[in-house]
N, C-alpha and C positions, 0 to 999 in steps of 0.2 A: 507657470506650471498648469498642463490642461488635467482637467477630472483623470483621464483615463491615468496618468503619471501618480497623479494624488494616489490613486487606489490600489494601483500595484507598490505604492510606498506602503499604505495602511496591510495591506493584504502580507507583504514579506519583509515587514518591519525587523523583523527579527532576524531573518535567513540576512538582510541585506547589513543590517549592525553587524553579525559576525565578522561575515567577507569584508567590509571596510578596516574591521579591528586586525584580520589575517594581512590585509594589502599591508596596513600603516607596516607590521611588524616585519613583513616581507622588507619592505623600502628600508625600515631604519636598521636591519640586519646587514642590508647590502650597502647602506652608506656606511655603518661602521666599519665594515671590512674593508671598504677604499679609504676612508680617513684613520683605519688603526695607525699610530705612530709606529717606527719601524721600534725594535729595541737598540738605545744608544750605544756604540761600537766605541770604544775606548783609546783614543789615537797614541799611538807610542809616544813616550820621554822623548823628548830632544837633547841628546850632551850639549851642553852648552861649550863644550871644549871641539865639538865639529860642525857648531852654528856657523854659518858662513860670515868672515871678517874681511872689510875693507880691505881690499889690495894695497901692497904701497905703490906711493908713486913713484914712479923710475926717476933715477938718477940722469935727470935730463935738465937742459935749461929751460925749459916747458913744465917739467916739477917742481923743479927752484922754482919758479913765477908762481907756481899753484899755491907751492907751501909758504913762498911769504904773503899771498892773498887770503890766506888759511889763518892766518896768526892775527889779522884783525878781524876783531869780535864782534864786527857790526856784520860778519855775511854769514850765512849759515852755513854749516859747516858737516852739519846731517838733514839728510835727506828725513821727510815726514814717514810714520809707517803710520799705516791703514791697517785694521781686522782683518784677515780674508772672512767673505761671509761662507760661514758652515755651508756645507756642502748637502741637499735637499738628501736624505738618507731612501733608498728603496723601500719602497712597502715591501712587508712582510707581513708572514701570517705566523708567527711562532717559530715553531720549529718543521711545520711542512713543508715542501715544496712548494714555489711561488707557481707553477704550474695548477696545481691542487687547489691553491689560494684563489685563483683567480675560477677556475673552474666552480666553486665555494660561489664564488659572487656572482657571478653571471646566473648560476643555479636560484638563486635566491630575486634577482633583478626577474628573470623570468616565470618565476611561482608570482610575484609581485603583479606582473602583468598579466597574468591569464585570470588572477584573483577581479583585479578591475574591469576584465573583458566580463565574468560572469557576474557582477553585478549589475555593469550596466545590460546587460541583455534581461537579467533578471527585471530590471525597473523598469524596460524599454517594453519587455513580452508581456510581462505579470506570471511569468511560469510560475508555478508554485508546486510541490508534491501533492496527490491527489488526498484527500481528507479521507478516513475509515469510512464514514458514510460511502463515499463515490466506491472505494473499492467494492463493499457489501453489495450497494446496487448494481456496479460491473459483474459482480459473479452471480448477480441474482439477473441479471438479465441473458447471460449465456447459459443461466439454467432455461431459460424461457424457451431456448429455442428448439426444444424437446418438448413437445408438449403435458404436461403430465396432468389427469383430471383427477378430481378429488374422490376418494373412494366413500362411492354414496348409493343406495337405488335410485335415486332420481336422475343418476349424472350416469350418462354414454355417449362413445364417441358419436357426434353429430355437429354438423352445418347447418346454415339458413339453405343452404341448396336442396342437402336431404331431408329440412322438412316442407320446403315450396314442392318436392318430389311427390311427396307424400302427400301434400293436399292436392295438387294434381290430379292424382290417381282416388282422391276422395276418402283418406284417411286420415281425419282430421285429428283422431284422438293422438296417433303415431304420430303427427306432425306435431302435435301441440310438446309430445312428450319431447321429440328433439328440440324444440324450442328452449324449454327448460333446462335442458342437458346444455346449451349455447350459453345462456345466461348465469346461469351457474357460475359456471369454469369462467365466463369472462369475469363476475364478480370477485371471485374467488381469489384470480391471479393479481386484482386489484385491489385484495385485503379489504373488499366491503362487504363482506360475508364470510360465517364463519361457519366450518362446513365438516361435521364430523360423523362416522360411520353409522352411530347410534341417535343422532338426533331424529327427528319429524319434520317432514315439511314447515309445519306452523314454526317449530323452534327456527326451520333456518331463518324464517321470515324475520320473526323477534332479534334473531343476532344479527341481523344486517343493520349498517351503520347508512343510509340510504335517506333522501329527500323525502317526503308522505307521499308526492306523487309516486316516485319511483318503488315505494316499500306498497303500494297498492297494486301496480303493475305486476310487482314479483309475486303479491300474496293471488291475484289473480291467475298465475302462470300457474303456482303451486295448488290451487283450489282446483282447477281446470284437470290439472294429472289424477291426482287424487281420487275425483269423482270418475274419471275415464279408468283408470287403473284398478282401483278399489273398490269401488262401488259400481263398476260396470255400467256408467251413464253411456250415453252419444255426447260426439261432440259436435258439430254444427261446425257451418261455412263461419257465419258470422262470429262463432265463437273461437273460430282459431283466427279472424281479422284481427278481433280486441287481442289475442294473446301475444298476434305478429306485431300490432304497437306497440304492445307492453313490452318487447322481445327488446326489438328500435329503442326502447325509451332507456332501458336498462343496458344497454350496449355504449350509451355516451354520458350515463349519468357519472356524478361526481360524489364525493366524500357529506356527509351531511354535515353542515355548519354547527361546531360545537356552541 
């Protein structure tokens, strides 16, 4: 037995118990309805005053011969009888129709085999029904496909296109800002940030579950808006370069090691 057989055994250990236990009951349903004995049929009394008797022998000289060869007691004189062996009795099913009966069993021989068809597919595939996890994450992914951002001021629709637009044209603060808006929603949608209408920047920082590089990068991105938005800084070429790393960095990072 290779690994992959092993594991769809451990995997539907259960599902496949059932179906073996349904098959046995299938089979020994359908054997007992071909081997039920019929019920025993009661053969009529025989008169014994119309059992059939020896003929005489005719009054011949051929009879004569027979019946004085008859009178000595050394020949036999009757014939041996034998049993007849009983007669194999019809199955029957009760009191149904033998039509019914037989219908009954073939119904059952064939539940019997469709049982052993999906087990062994079962062992052969590893089908299993999907676990509650996989469904949540099926419908948590076709919600995905609508994009939806979290309602925040730091968070609007934007790309990495509309903010390379926007430094282009030498507006580094609006680009850093779509920056932020990118990163965001992408952390967001991957539950490493937690992102609520009333927090601060700095809080989102703190609730981010992120690497030190990566939580430095964000805290960057979020110091960078801040001072552009709030405090009316400039923002510089080189200062939207580091925020576009930090953008890159935060786009592929992963969960922080508990």
């Amino acid at each position: 037995m290779n690994g992959g057989f092993r594991k769809n055994i451990v995997e539907n250990k259960r599902r496949l118990a059932v179906l073996a236990v349904v098959a046995a009951l299938m089979f020994g349903v359908a054997y007992w309805l071909a081997t039920k004995p019929a019920e025993p049929v009661e053969a009529p009394e025989k008169d014994p005053a119309t059992e059939d008797a020896p003929a005489p022998l005719a009054d011949t000289p051929v009879g004569d011969e027979v019946r004085l060869i008859l009178k000595d007691e050394s020949y036999q004189s009757e014939l041996p009888t034998r049993p007849k062996p009983p007669e194999k009795p019809a199955r029957r099913n009760g009191s149904m129709p033998k039509w019914l009966g037989d219908l009954i069993f073939y119904l059952f021989v064939g539940l019997g085999i469709f049982t052993v068809a999906v087990f062994v597919w079962i062992l052969v595939t590893g089908a299993r029904r999907p676990s509650h996890q996989a469904k949540v994450l099926s419908r948590a992914d076709k919600k995905m496909v609508v994009p939806i951002l979290p309602q925040h001021d730091l968070i609007q629709p934007a790309t990495l296109a509309d903010a390379e637009a926007l430094a282009a044209a030498g507006q580094f603060g609006d680009a850093v800002r779509k920056l932020l808006s990118v990163a965001l929603v992408s952390l967001a949608r991957r539950e490493l940030v937690r992102i609520r209408p009333s927090m601060t920047g700095r809080e989102i920082v703190r609730s981010a579950r992120l690497a030190p590089d990566a939580t430095d990068a964000l805290s960057l991105l979020v110091a960078t808006v801040e001072a552009y938005a709030f405090a009316g800084l400039s923002v510089s070429a080189d200062d939207y370069a580091n925020c576009l790393q930090g953008c890159h960095l935060l786009a592929k990072t992963e969960r922080r090691a508990a």
